[in-house]
N, C-alpha and C positions, 0 to 999 in steps of 0.2 A: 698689103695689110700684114702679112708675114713679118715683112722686118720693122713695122712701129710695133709690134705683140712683143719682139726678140729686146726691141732695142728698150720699152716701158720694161719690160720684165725683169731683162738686165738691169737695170738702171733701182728697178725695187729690191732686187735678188744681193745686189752688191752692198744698199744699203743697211738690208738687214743682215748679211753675213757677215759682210768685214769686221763691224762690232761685237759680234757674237765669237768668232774668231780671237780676235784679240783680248777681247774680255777670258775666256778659255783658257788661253795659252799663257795669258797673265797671271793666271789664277795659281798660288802657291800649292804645295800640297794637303791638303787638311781641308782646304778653303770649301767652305760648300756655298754656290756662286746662288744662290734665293732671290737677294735683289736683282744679280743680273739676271735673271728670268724673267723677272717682273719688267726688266726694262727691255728686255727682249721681246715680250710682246706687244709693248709701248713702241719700240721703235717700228716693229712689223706692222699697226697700223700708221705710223707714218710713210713707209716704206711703201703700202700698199696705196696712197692715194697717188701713186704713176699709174693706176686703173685708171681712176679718175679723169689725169694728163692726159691718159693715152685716148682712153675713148672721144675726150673733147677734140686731143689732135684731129681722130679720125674723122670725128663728124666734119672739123670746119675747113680740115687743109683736105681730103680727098673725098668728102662725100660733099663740099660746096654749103655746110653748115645746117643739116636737116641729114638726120638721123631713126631708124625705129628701134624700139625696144631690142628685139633678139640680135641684130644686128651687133648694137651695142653690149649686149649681153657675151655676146660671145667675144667680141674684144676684150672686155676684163676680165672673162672665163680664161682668154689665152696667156696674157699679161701675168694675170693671177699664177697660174698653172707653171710659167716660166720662172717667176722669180719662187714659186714653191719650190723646183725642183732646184734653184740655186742652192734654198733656205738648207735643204737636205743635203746636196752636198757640203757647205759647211758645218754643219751638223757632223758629218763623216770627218771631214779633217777636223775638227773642233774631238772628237774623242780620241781619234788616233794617236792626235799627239799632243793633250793636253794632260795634266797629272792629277783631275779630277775626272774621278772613276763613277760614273750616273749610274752600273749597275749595282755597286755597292750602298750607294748613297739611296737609289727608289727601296730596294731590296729591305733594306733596315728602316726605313719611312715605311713600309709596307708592316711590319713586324711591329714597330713601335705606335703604330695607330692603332693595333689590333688591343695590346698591352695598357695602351694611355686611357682605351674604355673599358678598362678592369676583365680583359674577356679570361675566360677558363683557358687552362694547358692545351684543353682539348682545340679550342680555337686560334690561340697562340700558335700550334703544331700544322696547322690549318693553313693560316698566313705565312709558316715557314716554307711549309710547300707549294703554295702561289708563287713566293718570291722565287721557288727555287725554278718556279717553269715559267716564269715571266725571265728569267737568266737565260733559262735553252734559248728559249723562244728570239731576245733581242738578239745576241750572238749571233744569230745569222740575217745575213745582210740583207734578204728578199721578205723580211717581217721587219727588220727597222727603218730601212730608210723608208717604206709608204709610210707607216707608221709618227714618222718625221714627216712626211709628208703632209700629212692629213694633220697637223699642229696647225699649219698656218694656212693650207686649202679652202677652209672651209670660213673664216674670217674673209680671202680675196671673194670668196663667193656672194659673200652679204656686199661685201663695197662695191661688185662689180652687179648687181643686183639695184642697189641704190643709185649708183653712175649713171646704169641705164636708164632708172626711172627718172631722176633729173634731167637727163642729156638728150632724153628724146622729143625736152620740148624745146624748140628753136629760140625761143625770147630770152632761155634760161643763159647765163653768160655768150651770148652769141658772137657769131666772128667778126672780129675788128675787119673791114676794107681797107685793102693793098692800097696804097697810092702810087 
């Protein structure tokens, strides 16, 4: 079970990082990448139905194609969890060495939302100093990367949630016979 979890994981982890990756490193300086976000999380749920793959492999190549619920749950829990922590490391090479700087760019989205609902100095000053401890805060690498984490965590937990609940009835796509 360990290496269909490794190997779905992998296989969602690459899809949605390499894109994210390259879109990053692509990106000029000034560029502030919005759409590719939006398509970043478009590709993460496609990325994320290797839950899906994975859990059906499991049911029909080593459980004999009859599956229950937590069983399967925990497959796309694992699956899920695997390609998260891919997601997170490109996440991490995706800022190191790309020339779009997210702390600058949230920091002044943080500031500018506060100012676009006409808010007083006093609350302007307010959002300054949010943005200025949401800076501490990312800067250190044991508060961004769960943080990264938990972007795409909790989407594989619905899929793999829903996977379950499909995949634990046997009629649902069942397994073709070997000849």
């Amino acid at each position: 079970m360990t290496a269909l979890i490794l190997r779905y994981g992998l296989v969602a982890g690459l899809i949605i990082g390499i894109p994210m990756v390259w879109r990053m490193l692509a990106a000029k300086p000034g560029d502030v990448p919005v759409v590719g976000m939006l398509i970043t999380y478009l590709v993460m749920i496609v990325a994320l139905s290797a839950v899906f793959l994975g859990v059906k492999a499991y049911r029909d190549k080593v459980l004999g194609g009859v599956i229950r619920f937590l069983p399967a749950l925990g497959v796309g829990l694992g699956i899920s969890a695997v390609a998260s922590i891919l997601y997170a490391m490109a996440w991490e090479i995706s800022s190191a060495y790309s020339s779009f700087d997210f702390i600058a760019f949230y920091k002044a989205y943080m500031v500018e939302s506060v100012q676009a609902k006409g808010g007083s100095p006093a609350e302007v000053s307010q959002a300054i100093a949010h943005a200025q401890e949401f800076e501490a805060m990312y800067r250190n690498p044991l508060y961004r990367i769960p943080m990264v984490f938990v972007e795409m965590f909790p989407v594989g937990v619905l899929i793999s949630l829903i996977s379950a609940a499909i995949l634990r009835n046997a009629r649902v796509l069942p397994a073709r016979a070997s000849n």
